[in-house]
Phi, psi and omega in degrees: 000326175295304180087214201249135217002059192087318196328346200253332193287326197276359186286298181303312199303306172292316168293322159288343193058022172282174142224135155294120150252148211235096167294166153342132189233070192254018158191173216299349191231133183244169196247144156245157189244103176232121172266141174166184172291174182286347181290281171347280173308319186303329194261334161312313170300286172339292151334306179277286209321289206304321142355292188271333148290336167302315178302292202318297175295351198307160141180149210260089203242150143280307280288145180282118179247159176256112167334336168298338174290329169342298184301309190297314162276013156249007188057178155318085196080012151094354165309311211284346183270325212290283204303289197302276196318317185302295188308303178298348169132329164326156161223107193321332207284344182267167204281346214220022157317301177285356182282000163310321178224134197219134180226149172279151187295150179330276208290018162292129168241102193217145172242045180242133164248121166254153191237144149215118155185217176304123170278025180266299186281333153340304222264314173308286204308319169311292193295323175314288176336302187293311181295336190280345177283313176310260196316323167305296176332333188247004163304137169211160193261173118257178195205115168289072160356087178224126179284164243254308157323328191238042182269343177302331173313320176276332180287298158100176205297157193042011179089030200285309172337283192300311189284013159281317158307327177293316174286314191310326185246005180049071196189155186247136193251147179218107165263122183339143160264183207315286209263028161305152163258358169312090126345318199282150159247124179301097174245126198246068177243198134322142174283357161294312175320284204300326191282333181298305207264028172253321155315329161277000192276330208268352176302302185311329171246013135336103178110338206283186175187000000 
């Protein structure tokens, strides 16, 4: 509640216009003292409870990751990091929002992830990791067998097709190009993923020539 030389109090002071005294702390409950209007004091009081609740939940949690993964949970511009805090429960407006997820800086060479803020979102951001880690590890590719004719089918004017299939199913589709002698099409996810979306691949070209 105090903070680091005062800082989080005279913070408090200033935005209510109270002023705080701090009692003794010769035991485990310290007394604050505040004067100020009753609007003042109410928003100030407000302010410590939350303070003091926030301390009460804090935790410092770790986990072990393999540095290859790194990229993939932080994504393009820290989305994919962004998105997992958010989801668990973060709120980006606090000041102390990224220390919810800490990956080591580029010249580190560590597999330690740190987590700190509330624990109920800790514990959410913790389990994300472990199922999105899970789910990289079990990616693979398979390759699919379609002539060359109907490759147009999958792609559709602008690529609308093949990436419509990629999101639905969450998987990266790889088709030859135009003047390749490859037939097989490449799909690359999970094997549940990868059986769901080669049954739409092969939907798409049923009937077709």
């Amino acid at each position: 509640i105090i903070g680091k030389k005062g800082e989080t109090l005279n913070d408090i002071t200033a935005d209510t216009g109270v002023d705080i005294q701090v009692g003794e702390s010769g035991s485990p409950m310290v007394t604050l003292t505040i004067t100020g209007s009753k609007s003042g004091i109410s928003e100030a009081t407000k302010k410590i409870k939350s303070i003091e609740k926030r301390a009460v939940s804090f935790v410092n949690e770790t986990l072990e990751v393999d540095p290859k993964w790194y990229r993939n949970l932080i994504g393009p511009s820290g989305m994919n990091k962004r998105e997992i805090m958010l989801k668990a429960g973060g709120d980006e407006n606090d000041r102390d929002f990224r220390r919810l997820l800490q990956f080591p800086k580029i010249n580190e060479d560590s597999n330690i992830v740190k987590c700190e803020g509330d624990k109920e979102v800790v514990s959410k951001i913790i389990e994300r990791i472990q199922e999105l880690v899970k789910e990289y590890e079990s990616v693979t590719e398979e390759r699919v067998e379609i002539p060359k004719n109907l490759h147009r089918y999958l792609i559709g004017p602008s690529g609308v097709v093949k990436t419509g299939v990629e999101n639905d199913f969450n998987v990266k589709i790889f088709i030859p190009a135009k003047n390749s002698e490859k037939t097989d099409i490449g799909v690359k996810g999970t094997p549940e993923n990868i059986s769901k979306a080669v049954k739409k691949l092969q939907e798409l070209v049923e009937g077709k020539k």
